[in-house]
C-alpha positions in Angstrom: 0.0 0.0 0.0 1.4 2.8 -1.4 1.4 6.1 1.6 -0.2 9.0 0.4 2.1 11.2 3.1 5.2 9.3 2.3 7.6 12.1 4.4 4.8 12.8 6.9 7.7 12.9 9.9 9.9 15.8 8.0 6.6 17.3 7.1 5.6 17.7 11.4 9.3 18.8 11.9 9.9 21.1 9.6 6.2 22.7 10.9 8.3 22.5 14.6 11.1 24.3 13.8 9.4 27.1 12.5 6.9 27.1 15.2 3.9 26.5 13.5 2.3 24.7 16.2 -1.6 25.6 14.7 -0.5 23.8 11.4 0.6 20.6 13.2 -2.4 20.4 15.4 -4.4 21.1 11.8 -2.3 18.3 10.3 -1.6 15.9 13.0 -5.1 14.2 12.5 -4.5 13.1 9.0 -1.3 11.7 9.5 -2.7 9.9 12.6 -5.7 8.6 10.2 -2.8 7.6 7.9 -0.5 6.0 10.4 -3.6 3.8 11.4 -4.1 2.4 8.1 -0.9 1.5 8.2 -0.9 -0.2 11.5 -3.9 -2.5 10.0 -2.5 -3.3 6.8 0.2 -4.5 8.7 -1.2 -6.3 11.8 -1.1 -9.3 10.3 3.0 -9.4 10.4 3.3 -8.2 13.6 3.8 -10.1 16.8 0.7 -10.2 19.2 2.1 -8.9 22.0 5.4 -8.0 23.3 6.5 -9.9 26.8 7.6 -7.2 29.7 10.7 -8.0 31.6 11.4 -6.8 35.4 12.1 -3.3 35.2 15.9 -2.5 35.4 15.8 1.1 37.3 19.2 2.2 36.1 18.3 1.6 32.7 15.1 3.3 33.5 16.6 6.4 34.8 19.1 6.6 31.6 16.1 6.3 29.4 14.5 9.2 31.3 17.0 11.5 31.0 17.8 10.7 27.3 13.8 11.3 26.9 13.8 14.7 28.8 16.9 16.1 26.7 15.1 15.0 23.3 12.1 16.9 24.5 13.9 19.4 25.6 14.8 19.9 21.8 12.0 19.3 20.4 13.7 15.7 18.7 10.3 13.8 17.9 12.3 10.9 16.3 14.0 10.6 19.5 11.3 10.8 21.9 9.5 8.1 20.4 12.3 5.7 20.0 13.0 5.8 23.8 9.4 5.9 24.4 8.8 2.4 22.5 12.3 1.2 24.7 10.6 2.1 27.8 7.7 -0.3 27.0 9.6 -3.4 27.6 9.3 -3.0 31.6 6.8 -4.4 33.7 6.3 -1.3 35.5 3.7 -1.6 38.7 0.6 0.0 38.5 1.6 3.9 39.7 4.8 3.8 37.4 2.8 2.3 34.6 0.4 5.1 34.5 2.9 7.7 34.7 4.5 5.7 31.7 0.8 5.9 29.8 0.9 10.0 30.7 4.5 10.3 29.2 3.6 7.9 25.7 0.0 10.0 25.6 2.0 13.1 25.5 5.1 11.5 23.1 2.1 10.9 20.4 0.6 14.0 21.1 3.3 15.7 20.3 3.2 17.9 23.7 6.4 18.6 24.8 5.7 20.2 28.5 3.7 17.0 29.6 6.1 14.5 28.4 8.6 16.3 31.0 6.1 16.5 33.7 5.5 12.6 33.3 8.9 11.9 33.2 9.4 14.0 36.5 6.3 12.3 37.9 7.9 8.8 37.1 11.3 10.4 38.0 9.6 10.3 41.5 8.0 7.4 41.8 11.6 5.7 41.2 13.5 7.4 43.6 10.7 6.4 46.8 
């Protein structure tokens, strides 16, 4: 299947740097709608579910801080990356839904609330 919005990542980045933040949240939508047709002409090769491992706390707190400096800049690519790392973990239920806030706001493309759930989570792992 052929995509219709074949450099859809460049096009959200380029909007970024020149802080056009009304034309991504315009845009966003249809690239969603377009990732999602993607995701179901493709289920079919992709594995069911992916098994969580313990969650390793050092690697946990690297992650974090790599996460905060890429949205500190603004790196999309980046953010997500770590973001899909991260879901690995079996994180218990408090640090898992600080870990849905901080993928909610990855996708979302908001910046300010991925670094408030990686503080939140920040917490959590040092009690």
């Amino acid at each position: 299947m052929p995509l219709r919005y074949p450099n859809w990542q460049n096009i959200l980045s380029l909007r970024q740097k020149d802080k056009k933040i009304d034309v991504i949240k315009a845009i966003t939508p249809v690239f969603l709608e377009e990732w999602q047709d993607i995701l179901d002409a493709t289920a079919q090769f992709l594995p069911a579910g992916k098994e969580k491992i313990p969650v390793d706390y050092q690697m946990v707190k690297e992650y974090l801080t790599l996460l905060e400096s890429a949205a500190n800049t603004c790196d999309l690519d980046s953010m997500e990356a770590i973001a899909d790392a991260l879901e690995i973990y079996d994180f218990p239920t408090e640090q898992q839904e600080a870990m849905e806030k901080i993928k909610t706001a990855v996708f979302d493309i908001d910046y300010d609330a991925c670094v408030a759930g990686i503080h939140a989570l920040q917490i959590t792992i040092k009690q």
